[in-house]
C-alpha positions in Angstrom: -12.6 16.8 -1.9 -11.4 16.3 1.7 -7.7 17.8 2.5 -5.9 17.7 5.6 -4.3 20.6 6.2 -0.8 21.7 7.5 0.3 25.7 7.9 -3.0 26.5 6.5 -2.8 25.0 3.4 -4.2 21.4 2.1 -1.7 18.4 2.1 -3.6 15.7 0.2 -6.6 15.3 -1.2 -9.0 12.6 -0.9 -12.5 11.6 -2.8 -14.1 8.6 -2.7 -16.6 7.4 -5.7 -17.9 3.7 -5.8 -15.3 2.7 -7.7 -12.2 4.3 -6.3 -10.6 6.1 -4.1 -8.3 9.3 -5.4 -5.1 10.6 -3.6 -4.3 13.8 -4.8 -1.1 15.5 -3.7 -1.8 18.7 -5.5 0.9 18.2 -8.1 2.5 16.0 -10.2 5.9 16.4 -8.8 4.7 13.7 -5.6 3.0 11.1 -8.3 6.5 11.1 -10.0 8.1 10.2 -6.5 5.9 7.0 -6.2 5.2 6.2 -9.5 7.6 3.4 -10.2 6.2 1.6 -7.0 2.4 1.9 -8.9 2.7 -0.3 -11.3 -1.0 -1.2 -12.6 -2.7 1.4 -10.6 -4.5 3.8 -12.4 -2.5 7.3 -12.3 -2.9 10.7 -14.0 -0.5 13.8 -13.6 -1.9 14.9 -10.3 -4.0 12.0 -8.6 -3.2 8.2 -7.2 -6.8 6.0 -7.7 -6.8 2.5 -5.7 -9.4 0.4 -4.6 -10.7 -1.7 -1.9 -9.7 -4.8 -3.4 -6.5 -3.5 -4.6 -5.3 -0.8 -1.7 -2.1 1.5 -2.2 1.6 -0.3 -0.8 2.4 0.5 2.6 3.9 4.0 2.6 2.8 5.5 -0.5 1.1 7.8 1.2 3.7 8.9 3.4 5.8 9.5 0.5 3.2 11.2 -1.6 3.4 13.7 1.4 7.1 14.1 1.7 7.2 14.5 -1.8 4.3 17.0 -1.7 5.8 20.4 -3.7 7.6 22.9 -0.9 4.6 25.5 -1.7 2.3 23.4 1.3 4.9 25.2 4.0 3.6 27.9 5.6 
């Protein structure tokens, strides 16, 4: 799984498999944050799926970050 990383530690990760694409923000505190804007998407405790056809809203991701559990500073 790719993972951009900040202070050393990974932010978000990201896999890609023919039929999705998983956002995974290493905890489910973040998926909370966004959930109600998800409606429809396919979402577990700790992972966002979208798809091509069907992308994530503008600033999900964004959010999933600022949301992203206080252990990532470093």
């Amino acid at each position: 799984m790719a993972a951009p990383r900040h202070g050393g530690r990974p932010l978000l990760g990201f896999r890609a498999t023919q039929e999705h694409v998983s956002v995974c923000p290493f905890g489910p505190e973040a998926v909370d944050a966004v959930r109600g804007r998800l409606t429809g998407f396919d979402l577990s405790k700790g992972a966002v799926r979208s798809t091509a056809d069907r992308p994530l809203p503008e600033g999900v991701v964004a959010d999933l970050v600022r949301h992203r559990p206080a252990g990532i500073t470093g």
